[in-house]
N, C-alpha and C positions, 0 to 999 in steps of 0.2 A: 707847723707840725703837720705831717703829712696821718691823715687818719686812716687805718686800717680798715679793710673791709670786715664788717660784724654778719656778714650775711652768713644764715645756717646756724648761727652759735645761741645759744642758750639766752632766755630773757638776764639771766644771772652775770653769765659772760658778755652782754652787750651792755649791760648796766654796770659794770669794771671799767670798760672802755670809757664808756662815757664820765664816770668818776675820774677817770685819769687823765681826760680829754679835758675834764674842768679844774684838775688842780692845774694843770700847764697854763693855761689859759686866764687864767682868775688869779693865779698867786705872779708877780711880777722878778724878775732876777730867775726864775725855772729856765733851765736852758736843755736838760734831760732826764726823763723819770726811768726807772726800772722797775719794776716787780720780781723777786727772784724766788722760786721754791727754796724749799730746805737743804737740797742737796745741789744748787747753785743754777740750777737753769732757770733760762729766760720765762717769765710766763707772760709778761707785758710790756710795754714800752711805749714810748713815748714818740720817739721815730724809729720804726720800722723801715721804713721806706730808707733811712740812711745806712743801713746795715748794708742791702743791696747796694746803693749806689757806690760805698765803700768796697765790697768785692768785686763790681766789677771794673773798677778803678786800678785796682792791685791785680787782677785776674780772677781765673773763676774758684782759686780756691779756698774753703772759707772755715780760714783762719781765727776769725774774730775781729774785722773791722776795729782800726785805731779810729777813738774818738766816738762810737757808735755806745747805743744801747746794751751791745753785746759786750763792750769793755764795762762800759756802768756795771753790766750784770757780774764781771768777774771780780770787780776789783768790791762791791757791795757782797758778795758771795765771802770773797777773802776777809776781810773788817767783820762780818760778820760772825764769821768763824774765829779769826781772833779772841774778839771780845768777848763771846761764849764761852770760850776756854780760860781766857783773863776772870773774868767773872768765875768759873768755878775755882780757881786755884787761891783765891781770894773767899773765896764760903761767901757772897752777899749777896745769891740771889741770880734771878736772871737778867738778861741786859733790858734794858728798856729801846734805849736810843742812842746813839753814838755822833757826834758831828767833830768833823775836820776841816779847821779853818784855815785857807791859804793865802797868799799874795794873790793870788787871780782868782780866786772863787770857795766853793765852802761843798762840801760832801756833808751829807747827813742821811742816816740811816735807822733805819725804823722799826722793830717786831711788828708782826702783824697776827700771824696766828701759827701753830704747831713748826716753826723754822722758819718761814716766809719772810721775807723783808721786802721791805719798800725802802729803794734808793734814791735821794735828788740828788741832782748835780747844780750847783747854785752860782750865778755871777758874783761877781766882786763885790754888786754894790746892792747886792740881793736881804731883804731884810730877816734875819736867822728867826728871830719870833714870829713872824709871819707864817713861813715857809714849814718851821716847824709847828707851828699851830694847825695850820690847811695839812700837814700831813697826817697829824694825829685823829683831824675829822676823818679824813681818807682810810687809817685803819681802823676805826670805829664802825664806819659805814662798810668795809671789806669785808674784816674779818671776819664774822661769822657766816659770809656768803663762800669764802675759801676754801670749799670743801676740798678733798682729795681729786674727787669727780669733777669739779669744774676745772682746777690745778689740768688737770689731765686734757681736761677739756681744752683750756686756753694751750698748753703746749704743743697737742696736735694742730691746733688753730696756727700757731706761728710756725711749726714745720712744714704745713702746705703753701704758706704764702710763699717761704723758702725755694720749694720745691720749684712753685709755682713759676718764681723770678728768677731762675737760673733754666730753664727753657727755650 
């Protein structure tokens, strides 16, 4: 996992990273995490660094890296919205957690606080209650740090690196 610079960013905002830094790390079979606002954009992630190396691989235009963070974040954005909508048509409430298990690996998706979700992207042989247990520590420990302001805070954060690595 390539770790992002926290330099400048809020005691709040480096203490995300560093939660994020340790589910990757501590939980086995994590192959990429996301964090995504309510309205689908990135607020965290797990490789950063792969996004760039993905556009400049393809060129400089930025698409949305196949296989990057930035696809976790759209395709955890979509499922997320889904299942919002399935849940209300349904009257039982709101989603809690969603997971999708495949031939090659497992998605699992997670509320966090006011729309936010937390996305893993799981190997094959990645264990679900595990993974899901280290996340639910993750949005317990978040959540209530997820304010608007730091949200803001983290996505200016990731469009400077952006900015930074297309120079």
């Amino acid at each position: 996992m390539t770790a992002p610079s926290t330099f400048g960013l809020s005691s709040e905002a480096r203490n995300l990273h560093w939660l994020l830094t340790n589910l990757v790390e501590e939980v086995p079979g994590i192959q990429s995490v996301a964090v995504v606002s309510s309205d689908g954009l990135l607020l965290l992630s797990s490789d950063p660094g792969r996004n760039d190396e993905a556009r400049q691989a393809r060129g400089t235009r930025p698409t949305g890296p196949r296989g990057s963070s930035a696809d976790l974040a759209t395709i955890v954005s979509g499922i997320g919205s889904l299942t919002i909508g399935a849940a209300k048509l349904m009257d039982r409430g709101g989603v809690k957690h969603t997971m999708v298990a495949m031939d090659e690996g497992s998605l699992f998706v997670m509320s966090i606080s006011d729309g936010s979700l937390l996305g893993v992207h799981g190997s094959a042989d990645c264990d679900m209650s595990v993974v899901a247990y280290h996340m639910a520590l993750f949005v317990g420990r978040a959540g209530h740090v997820l304010t608007p302001e730091l949200r803001s805070e983290l996505r200016k954060s990731l469009e400077s690196e952006s900015a930074g690595s297309t120079r």
